[in-house]
Every structure is written in structure tokens, then in C-alpha cells.
N, C-alpha and C positions, 0 to 999 in steps of 0.2 A: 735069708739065712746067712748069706755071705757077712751083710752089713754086720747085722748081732755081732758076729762071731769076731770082727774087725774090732767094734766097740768092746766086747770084753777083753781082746788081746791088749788093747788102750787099756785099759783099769788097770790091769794088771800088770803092765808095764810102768804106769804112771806111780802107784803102788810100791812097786819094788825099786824102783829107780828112785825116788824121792824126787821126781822132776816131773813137773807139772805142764803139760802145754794147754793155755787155751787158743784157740784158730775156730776163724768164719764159717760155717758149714756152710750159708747158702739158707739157712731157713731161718730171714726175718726176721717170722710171727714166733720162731720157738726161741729169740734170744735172749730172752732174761729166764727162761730154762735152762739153755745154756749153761750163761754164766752161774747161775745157784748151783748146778750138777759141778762144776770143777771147778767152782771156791769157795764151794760150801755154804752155801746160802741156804736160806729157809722161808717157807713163805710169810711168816710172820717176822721175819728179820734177812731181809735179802741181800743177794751181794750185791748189788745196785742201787746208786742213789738217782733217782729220779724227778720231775716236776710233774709227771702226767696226774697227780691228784687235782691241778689247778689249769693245766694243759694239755686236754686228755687224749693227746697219742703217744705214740711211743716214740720215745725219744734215745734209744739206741737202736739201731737197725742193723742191717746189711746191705752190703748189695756188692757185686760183682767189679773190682777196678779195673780198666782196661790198661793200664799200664801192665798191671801185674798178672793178669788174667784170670783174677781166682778171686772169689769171696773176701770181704771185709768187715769189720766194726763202723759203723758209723755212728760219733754222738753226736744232737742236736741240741743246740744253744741257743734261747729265742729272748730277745732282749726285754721285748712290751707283753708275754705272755707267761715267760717261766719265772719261779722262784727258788728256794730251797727245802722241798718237797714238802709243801704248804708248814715249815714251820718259821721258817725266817725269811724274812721279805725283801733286805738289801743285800742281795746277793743270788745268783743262777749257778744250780748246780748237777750236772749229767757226769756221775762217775761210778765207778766198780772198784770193787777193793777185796779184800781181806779180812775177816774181822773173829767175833766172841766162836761162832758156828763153826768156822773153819777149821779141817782138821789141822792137827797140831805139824806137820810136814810143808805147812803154805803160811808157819808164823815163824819169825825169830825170834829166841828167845835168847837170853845172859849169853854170851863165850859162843856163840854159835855165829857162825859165816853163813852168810846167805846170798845170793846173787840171783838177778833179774834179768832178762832182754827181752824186747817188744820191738815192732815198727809204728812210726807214727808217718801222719802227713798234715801239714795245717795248707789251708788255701793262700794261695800267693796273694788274696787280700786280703789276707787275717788280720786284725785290728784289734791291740791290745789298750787299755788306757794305764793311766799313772798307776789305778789302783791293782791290786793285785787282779789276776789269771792264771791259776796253776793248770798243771797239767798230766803234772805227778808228784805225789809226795810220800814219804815214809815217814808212818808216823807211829807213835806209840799210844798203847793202851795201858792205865793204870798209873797212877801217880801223877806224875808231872808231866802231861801231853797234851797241853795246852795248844802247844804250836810242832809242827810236826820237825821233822829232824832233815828231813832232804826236800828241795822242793826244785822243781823246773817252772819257770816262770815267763811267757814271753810281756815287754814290758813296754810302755811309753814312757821317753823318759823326758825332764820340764821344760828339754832344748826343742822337743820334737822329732827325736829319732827312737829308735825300734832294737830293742837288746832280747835276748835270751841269756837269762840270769839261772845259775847254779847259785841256792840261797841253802845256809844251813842254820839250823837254832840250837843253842847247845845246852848245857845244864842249866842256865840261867835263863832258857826260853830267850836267848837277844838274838837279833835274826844278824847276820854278816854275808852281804853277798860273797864267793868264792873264788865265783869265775861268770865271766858272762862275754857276747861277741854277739854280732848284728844278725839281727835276727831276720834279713831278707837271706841270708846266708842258708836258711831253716826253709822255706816259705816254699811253696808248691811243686816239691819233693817229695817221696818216701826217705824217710830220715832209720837207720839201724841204729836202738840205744840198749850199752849192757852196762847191768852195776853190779858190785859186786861189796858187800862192807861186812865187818867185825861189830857185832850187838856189843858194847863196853864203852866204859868211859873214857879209858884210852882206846878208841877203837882207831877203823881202817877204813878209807873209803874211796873207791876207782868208779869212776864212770865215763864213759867215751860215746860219741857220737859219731854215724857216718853213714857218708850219703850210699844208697842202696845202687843207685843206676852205676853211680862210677867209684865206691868202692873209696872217696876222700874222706880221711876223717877230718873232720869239722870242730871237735873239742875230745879236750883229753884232761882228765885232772883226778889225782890221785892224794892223799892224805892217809902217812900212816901213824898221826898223831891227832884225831878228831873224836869230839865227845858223841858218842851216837848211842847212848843211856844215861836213862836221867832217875831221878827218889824213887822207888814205889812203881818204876814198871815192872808190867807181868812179858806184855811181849811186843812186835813191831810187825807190821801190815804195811802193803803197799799199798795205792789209789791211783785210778788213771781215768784221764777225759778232761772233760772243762769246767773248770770252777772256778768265778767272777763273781769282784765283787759289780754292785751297779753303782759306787759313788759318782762314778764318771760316766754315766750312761749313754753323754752324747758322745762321746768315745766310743761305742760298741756299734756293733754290728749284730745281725743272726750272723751262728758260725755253725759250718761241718767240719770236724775233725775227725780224723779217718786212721784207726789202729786196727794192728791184726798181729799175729803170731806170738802172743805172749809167753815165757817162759818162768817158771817159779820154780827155785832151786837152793838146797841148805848141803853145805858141807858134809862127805865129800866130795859131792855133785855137782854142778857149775852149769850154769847158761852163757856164760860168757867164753870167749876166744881168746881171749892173751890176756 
């Protein structure tokens, strides 16, 4: 009775506040329940992207981190087994998002402010290659959303060293990295990231990173002159976990990447702290 009663005071708080949290319960087998109950998914159109049609476990889980003591997100990334949920095959994709289904308080639309924070942690050997692995992106629906508009990238780069790249794409879909910094910097950590942007052509756009144990921020970058709408969108969705391409296969690795506390929030509401 107790529990119920908690979960309706959630709805109805999430509801009126226009602020979303998703956070680990602790049960596993009910995660992609989960996530469809708080970002709207459906079972014929879920808020999960997965590989289990072609690698048939479950490739987000949970499980309990002992640094933080409490339940978590875990994605799984399997190099010689997964693909992009049996329809495209150079390329491994475990992510959750935002999308058509969602109610309309979890999308950005025109002139609207929306802001985001989550915790992330990649393994201290995480192993990116040349070709792309995002981690997060904002992207848009409708029209011109070829290429998404914010992306986190960790990267190899042609010397042989290891960046975490802030990449944006603008009206013209041309990608311009932003800002980027070495990515062992990132690496067997819980990492704090909040963003917060303006849906518009002349839009806004803040994001900051910092480390969880000692409270350093890590990266800080702010634009209050960036295209973050493009022809013919209807709205913008966030995406998070692991998505590679496999040009560079013998570059990868299996990977676990490990998120939790997500926050989903629209003007005048906020997930962020400064």
C-alpha cells in the first residue's frame, strides 16, 4: 500500500512540476517497463533502442553500484554480436530517448527552454575508435534531422590519443566540434552532466560536466548565439547510452556504460544548478 501510494504521489508530482525523473529501482527484468512508463514508450514503439532481436538478452539492465550504493542503468555493447536493432548492420546501438509517443512535457518545441541532467560513468578502459560513439544527442524530429544537433562523443583521434568531443550540427546539418578535452579525464568516474538550451535558430546552449566524488567541474561551455532549429521541425528528444559506428571495429571493445538519475525539464522548470 505504502509503495502505490509513493508511485501515485511520483505521477502527480512529475505531472504538475513539468519535471521528469527517471532513477534505477533495482528491478532489472522490469527495465524497459521502466523506461516506456516515464518517456512514453509503447510496446509497439518503445523508448528503447536495442539489439536483443539479433542478441537475445537484455541489453540494459541494473544492478546495484557500490561506489554509490543504490541501483543503476547499465547499457551493453557487444562488438561481434550486436547490431542496430536488426536493421542496419555497420553500426551497435543500446540507447533510450524521447520520441513521437512521448508526452508533449519530455519534447521541445519552437521558443521553448528545456534542460536536462543525468549521471554517467564509462570504464577506465573504454575504448573509442576514429569513427563516431555517441553517448548523447539531441536530435530533432521532422524536417531537417538528419544529423542530430548536440552530440557527446568519446573519440580516437589519427595521433592516438583519446578526447571527449562537444560536436554540434547546425542548419546546414555541418558537424563543428565545440569543445572537447582528454577523455582519461572522463574514464572510471561518475561523471554529473546538466544542459540546458533555447529550441530556435538563434538559440542558447550551456552544458557543464563534473566529477561526482570531488564536485571538479571538468567542462563548461556555453553559446548564446547557436542554431538549435532547423526547416520543417516539429520537435527535439534527447538519446542516451552507446551508439558506434563498427568502421573501426578492431578499435572496440565489449563496453558497460553505467547511467542513472536522469532529469527531463521545460521552462520554467530546470534540472540544472547554475
Amino acid at each position: 500500500m505504502m509503495r502505490k501510494l509513493f508511485l501515485l504521489l511520483c505521477a502527480v508530482w512529475i505531472v504538475s512540476s513539468q519535471r521528469t525523473h527517471l532513477i534505477a529501482d533495482g528491478n532489472s527484468a522490469g527495465t524497459y517497463g521502466l523506461l516506456n512508463r516515464i518517456l512514453g514508450g509503447t510496446a509497439n514503439s518503445p523508448s528503447y533502442e536495442v539489439p536483443d532481436c539479433v542478441h537475445p538478452i537484455q541489453h540494459i539492465t541494473q544492478q546495484v553500484d557500490t561506489e554509490l550504493g543504490a541501483p543503476v542503468f547499465v547499457f551493453h555493447s557487444h562488438v561481434d554480436l550486436d547490431n542496430d536493432r536488426c536493421r542496419v548492420f555497420d553500426r551497435l546501438r543500446t540507447e533510450i530517448k524521447t520520441h513521437n509517443p512521448s508526452p508533449d512535457f519530455l519534447k521541445g518545441f519552437y521558443g521553448e527552454t528545456v534542460s536536462y541532467s543525468w549521471d554517467f560513468k564509462l570504464d577506465a578502459q573504454f575504448q573509442p575508435a576514429t569513427s563516431f560513439t555517441h553517448i548523447f544527442q539531441v536530435k530533432a524530429v521532422g524536417g531537417e534531422d538528419s544529423q542530430p544537433f548536440i552530440t557527446i562523443t568519446p573519440r580516437l583521434t589519427s595521433v592516438g590519443t583519446t578526447l571527449l568531443q562537444l560536436i554540434h550540427s547546425g542548419f546546414n546539418s555541418a558537424q563543428s566540434t565545440i569543445w572537447q578535452g582528454p577523455l582519461a579525464n572522463f574514464l572510471g568516474r561518475w561523471i554529473h552532466v546538466e544542459v540546458e538550451y533555447l529550441c530556435a535558430v538563434a538559440g542558447r546552449f550551456h552544458m557543464t560536466m563534473t566529477r561526482k566524488d570531488t564536485g571538479q567541474q571538468l567542462m563548461t561551455f556555453t553559446s548564446n548565439n547557436i542554431e538549435m532549429w532547423r526547416t520543417g521541425n516539429t520537435f527535439q528528444r534527447p538519446k542516451w547510452g552507446v551508439y558506434r559506428s563498427l568502421n573501426n571495429r578492431a578499435s572496440l571493445r565489449d563496453e558497460r556504460a553505467f547511467f542513472n538519475n536522469f532529469c527531463l525539464a521545460k521552462h520554467p522548470y530546470r534540472c540544472i544548478t547554475n
